[in-house]
N, C-alpha and C positions, 0 to 999 in steps of 0.2 A: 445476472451471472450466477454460477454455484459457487457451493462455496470452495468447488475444485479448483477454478478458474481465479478467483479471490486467493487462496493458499498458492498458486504458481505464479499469479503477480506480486505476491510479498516474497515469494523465493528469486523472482529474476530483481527485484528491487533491491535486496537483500546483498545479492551478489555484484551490483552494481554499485553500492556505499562499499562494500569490500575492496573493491578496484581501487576509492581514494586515492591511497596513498602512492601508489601506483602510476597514478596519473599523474599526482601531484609533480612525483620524481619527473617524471618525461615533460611536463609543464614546465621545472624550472631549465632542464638540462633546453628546454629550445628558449627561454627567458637567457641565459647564460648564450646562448647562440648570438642571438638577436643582439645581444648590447657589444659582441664581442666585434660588430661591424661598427660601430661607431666611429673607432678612430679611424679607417679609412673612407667613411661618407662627411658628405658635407652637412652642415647644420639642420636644413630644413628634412634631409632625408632621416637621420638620426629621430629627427620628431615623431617625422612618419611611424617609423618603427617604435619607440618609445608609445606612441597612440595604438599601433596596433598591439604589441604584448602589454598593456594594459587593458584591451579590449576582451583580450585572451584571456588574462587570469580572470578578471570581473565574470567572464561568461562560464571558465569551470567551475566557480564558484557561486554564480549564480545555479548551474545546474546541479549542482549540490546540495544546497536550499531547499529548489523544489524536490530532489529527492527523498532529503528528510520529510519534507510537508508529505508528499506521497507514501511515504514508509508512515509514519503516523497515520494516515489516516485510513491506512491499509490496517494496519492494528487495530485499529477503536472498530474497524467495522469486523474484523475477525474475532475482537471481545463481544460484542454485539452480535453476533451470530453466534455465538457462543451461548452465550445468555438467552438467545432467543431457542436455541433448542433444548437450553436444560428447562427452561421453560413449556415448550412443548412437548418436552417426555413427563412433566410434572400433572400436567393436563391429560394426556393419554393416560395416563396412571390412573387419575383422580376418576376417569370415567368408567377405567377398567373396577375398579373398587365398587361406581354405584350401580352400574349394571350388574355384577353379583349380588349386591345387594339389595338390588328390587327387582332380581330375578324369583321368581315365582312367586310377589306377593300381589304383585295387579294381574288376573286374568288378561290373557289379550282377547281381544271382540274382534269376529272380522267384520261386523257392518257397522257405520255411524249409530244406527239407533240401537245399536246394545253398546256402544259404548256411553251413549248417554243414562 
């Protein structure tokens, strides 16, 4: 991938931990739904529900997780690309320099046996 496409998956990654809290709020407002059926269900169904918004919070939170893992790891290769091109303009430089500088002191030959 470029590194266009690397910089527009840390911006939708980016924007997607921004949502958190967000979510958080609508997560508990249906956690606050879900127990307010209790008193009119009977025991085993109360569970049900108590299993399933447990399941719920567990998994936005799980998907949170992985989001910070993917945000990390979207960074270290955006510093590492980073580094790899200050790197390769360091090189380009370094070449640009010796080719000036052994320009006109080796003759060029156009046939092998004058170059030897």
């Amino acid at each position: 991938s470029s590194r266009g496409e690397l910089e527009d998956r840390l911006n939708k990654v980016q924007d997607l931990v921004l949502e958190r809290d967000t979510g958080y709020t609508k997560l508990n407002y249906c956690v606050e739904a879900g127990e307010k059926l209790y008193p009119s269900m009977a025991p085993e169904g109360r569970e049900i529900i108590r299993q399933e918004l447990r399941k719920l919070k567990l998994g936005y939170e799980s998907m949170f997780d992985d989001l910070s893992t993917i945000q990390r790891k979207l960074n270290v290769s955006m510093v590492q690309w980073t580094s790899f091109d200050e790197s390769y303009d360091q090189v380009k430089h370094w070449l640009r320099q010796m080719e000036s500088h052994f320009e006109g002191l080796l003759p060029l030959r156009a046939t092998l046996s004058e170059k030897k």
